[in-house]
C-alpha positions in Angstrom: 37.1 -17.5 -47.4 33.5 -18.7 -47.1 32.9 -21.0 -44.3 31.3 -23.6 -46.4 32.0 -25.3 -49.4 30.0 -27.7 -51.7 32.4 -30.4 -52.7 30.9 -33.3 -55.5 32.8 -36.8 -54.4 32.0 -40.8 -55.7 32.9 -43.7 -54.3 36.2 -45.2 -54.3 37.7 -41.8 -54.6 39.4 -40.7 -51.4 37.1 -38.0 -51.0 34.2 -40.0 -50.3 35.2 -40.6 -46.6 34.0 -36.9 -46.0 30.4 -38.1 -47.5 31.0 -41.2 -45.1 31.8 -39.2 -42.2 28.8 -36.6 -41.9 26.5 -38.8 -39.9 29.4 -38.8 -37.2 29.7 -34.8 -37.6 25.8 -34.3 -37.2 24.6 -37.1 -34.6 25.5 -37.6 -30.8 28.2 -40.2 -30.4 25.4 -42.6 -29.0 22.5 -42.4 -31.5 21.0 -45.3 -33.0 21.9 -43.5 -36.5 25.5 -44.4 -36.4 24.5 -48.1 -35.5 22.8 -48.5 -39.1 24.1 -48.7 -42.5 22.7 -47.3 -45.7 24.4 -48.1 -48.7 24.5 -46.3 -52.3 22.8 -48.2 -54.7 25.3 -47.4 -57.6 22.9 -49.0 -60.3 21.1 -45.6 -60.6 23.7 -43.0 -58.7 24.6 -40.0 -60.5 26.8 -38.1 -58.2 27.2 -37.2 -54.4 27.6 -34.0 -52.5 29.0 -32.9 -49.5 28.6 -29.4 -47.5 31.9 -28.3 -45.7 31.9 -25.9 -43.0 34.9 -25.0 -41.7 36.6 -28.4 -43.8 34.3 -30.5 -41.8 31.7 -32.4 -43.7 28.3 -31.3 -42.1 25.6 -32.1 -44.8 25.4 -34.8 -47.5 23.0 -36.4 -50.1 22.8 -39.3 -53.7 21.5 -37.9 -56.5 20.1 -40.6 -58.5 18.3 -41.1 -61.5 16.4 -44.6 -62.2 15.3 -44.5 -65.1 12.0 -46.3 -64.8 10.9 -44.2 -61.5 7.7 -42.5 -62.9 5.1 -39.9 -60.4 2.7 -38.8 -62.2 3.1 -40.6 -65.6 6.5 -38.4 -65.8 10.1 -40.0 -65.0 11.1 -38.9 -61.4 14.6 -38.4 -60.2 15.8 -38.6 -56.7 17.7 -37.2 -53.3 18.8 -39.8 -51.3 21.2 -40.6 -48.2 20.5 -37.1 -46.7 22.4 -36.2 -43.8 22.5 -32.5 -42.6 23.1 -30.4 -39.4 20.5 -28.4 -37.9 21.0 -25.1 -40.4 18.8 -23.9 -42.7 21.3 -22.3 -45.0 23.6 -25.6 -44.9 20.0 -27.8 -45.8 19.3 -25.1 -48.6 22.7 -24.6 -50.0 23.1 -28.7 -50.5 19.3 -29.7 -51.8 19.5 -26.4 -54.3 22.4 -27.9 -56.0 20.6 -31.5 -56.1 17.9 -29.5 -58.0 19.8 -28.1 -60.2 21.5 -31.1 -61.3 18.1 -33.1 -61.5 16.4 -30.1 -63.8 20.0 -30.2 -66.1 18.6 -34.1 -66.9 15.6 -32.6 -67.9 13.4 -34.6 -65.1 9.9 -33.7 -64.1 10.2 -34.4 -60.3 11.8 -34.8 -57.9 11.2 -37.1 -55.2 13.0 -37.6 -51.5 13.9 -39.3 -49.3 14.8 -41.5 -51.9 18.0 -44.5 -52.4 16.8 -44.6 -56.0 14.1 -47.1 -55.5 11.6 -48.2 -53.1 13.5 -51.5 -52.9 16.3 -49.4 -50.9 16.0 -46.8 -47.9 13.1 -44.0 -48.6 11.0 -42.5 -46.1 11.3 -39.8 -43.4 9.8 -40.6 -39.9 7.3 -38.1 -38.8 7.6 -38.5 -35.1 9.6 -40.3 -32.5 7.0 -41.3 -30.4 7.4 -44.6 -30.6 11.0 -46.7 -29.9 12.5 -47.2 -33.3 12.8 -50.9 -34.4 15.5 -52.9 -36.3 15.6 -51.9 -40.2 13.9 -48.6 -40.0 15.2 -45.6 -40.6 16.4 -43.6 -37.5 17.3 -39.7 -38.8 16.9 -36.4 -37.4 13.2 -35.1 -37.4 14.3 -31.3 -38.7 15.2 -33.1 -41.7 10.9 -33.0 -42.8 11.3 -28.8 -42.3 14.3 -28.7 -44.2 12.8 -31.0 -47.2 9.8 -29.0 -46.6 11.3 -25.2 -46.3 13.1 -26.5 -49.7 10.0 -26.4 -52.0 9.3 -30.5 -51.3 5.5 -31.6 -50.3 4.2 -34.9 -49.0 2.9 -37.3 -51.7 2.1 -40.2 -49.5 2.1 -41.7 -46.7 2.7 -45.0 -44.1 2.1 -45.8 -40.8 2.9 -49.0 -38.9 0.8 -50.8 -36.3 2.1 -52.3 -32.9 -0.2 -55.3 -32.2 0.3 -57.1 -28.7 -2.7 -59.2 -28.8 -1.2 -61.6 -31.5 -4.9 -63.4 -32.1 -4.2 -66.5 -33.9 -7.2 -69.1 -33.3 -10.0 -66.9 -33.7 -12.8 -68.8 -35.7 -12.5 -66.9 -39.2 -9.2 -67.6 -39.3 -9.3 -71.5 -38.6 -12.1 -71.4 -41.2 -9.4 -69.5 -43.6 -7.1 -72.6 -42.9 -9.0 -75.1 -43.3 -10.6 -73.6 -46.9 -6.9 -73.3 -47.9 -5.9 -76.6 -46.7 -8.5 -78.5 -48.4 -7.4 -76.6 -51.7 -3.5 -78.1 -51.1 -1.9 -75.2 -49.7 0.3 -75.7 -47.2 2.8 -73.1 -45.4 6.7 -73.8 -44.0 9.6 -72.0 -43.2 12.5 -71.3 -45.3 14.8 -73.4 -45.7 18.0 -71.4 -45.3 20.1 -74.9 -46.0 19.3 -74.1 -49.7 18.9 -70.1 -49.0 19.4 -68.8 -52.7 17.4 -71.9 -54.3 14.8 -70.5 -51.9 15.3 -66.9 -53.3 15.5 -67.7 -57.2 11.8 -69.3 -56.6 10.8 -66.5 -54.6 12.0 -63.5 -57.1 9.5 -63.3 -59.4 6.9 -64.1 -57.0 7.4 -61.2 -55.1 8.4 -58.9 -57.6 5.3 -59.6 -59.5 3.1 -58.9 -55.8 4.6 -55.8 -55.7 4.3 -54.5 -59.4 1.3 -52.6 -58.1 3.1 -50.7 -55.4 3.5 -46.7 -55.5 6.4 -46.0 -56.8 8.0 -49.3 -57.8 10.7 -50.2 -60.0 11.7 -53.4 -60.7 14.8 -54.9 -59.0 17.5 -57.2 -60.9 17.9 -60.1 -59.4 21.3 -60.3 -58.4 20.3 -57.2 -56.5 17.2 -58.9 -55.1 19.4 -61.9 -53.8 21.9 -59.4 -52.6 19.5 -57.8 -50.7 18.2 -61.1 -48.5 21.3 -61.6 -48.2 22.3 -59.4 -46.3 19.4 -59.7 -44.0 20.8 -63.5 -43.7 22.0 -62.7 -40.3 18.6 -62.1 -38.7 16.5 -64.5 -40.4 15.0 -66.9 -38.0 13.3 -69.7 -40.4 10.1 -69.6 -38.0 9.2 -66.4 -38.7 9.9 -66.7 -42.9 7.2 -68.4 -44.0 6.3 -69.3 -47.8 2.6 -70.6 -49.2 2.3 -72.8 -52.1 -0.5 -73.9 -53.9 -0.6 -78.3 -54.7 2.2 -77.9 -57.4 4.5 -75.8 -54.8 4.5 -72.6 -56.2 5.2 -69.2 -53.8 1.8 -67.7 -53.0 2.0 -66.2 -50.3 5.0 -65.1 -48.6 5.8 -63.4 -44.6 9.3 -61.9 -44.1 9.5 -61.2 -40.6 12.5 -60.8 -37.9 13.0 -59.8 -34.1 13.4 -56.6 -33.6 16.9 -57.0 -31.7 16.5 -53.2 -30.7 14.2 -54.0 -27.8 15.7 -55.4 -24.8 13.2 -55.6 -22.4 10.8 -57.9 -24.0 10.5 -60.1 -27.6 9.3 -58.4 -30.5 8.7 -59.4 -33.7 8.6 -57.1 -37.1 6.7 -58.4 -39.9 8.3 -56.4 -43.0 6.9 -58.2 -46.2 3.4 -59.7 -46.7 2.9 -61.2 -50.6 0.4 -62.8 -52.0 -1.0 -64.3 -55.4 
């Protein structure tokens, strides 16, 4: 009998706890990794996979297909939620049969780390040099050789800054604020007393800032409401800020949080910047 097995499960079958239960089967009992969530975005899911060895689930991963995810003017399908121990074969045997699903929906690409948009988890960190912070994805860094070893290549990438000088009265910028003032701008926190009020105006503002983005698909709103939602726990109104122009409509608009990871001093990470 082989010592692994490639098993397809969904949610709310019974069989999905094994999908559920890699990231205990591949990380130390203490990793940051087992701290975070990362949901399936069942809008665009097509099926799940899980690698067995030995009956114990040791490799997993979403295929998804959105159908309005285009690379190179060609629609794009997706692996997403990868999880795998630290074997080649196990890493091969699971992201071959994600490739050979993809190609039987006659896709031109495929493109991972990938929840089926850019609106959910995508991205593999490069390095750990740096202390992770809150709502970025923690993984194991073999997972880049196994994507790699696999046939994938890097189409982009990001990089994130670490600022601790925090200038905010340097002359420029007062000039900024005043030109902006004088037009009727004026800038203020959310007001999470009327939290999805706040959202509905915000949707298509930011949806429309980020139409331009690499990669983007457009999110339905209950999804994008959803989403904030969720985050609803470690919003602090001073760091939310909205612009509006004299009629109060969104033009500008700064999600940002503390990064409740770091215990030693107060960090803040600005996720979203929109603007008009």
């Amino acid at each position: 009998m082989p010592d692994r097995v490639l098993l397809k499960v969904q949610p709310n079958e019974p069989a999905f706890q094994l999908f559920e239960a890699v990231p205990i089967n591949v990380y130390p009992a203490d990793s940051l990794r087992l701290q975070q969530t990362d949901g399936i975005n069942k809008a665009f899911l097509v099926e799940c996979w899980v690698v067995l060895r030995n009956e114990i689930p040791v490799a997993r991963l979403a295929i998804y297909n959105n159908p309005q995810l285009v690379y190179n003017k060609q629609q794009a399908g997706c692996i997403g939620n990868y999880e795998c121990e630290n074997d080649a074969e196990t890493a091969c045997i699971i992201l071959q049969k994600a490739f050979e699903q993809l190609k039987a929906l006659k896709l031109s690409f495929v493109i991972g780390p990938m929840n089926g948009s850019t609106w959910d988890n995508y991205r593999f960190s490069t390095h750990h040099n740096t202390a992770p912070f809150l709502l970025e994805p923690h993984h194991h860094l073999y997972y880049n050789d196994q994507f790699r070893d696999n046939g994938f290549e890097v189409i982009s990438n990001y990089t994130s800054s670490f600022d601790t000088a925090l200038p905010h009265n340097l002359p420029e910028l007062l000039e900024r604020e005043h030109h902006f003032t004088a037009l009727g701008v004026t800038i203020r926190s959310i007001n999470l007393e009327q939290f999805e009020h706040e959202l509905e105006r915000l949707y298509p503002f930011v949806t429309g800032a980020f139409q331009t983005n690499f990669l983007y698909t457009p999110i339905e709103w209950e999804s994008f409401r959803d989403k904030y939602k969720e985050a609803l726990k470690i919003i602090d109104p001073n760091f939310v800020l909205i612009a509006e122009n004299d009629e109060q409509e969104p033009i500008g608009f700064v999600f940002a949080y503390q990064n409740l990871y770091c215990k030693t001093e107060k960090q803040l990470v600005i996720k979203t910047i929109a603007r008009s």
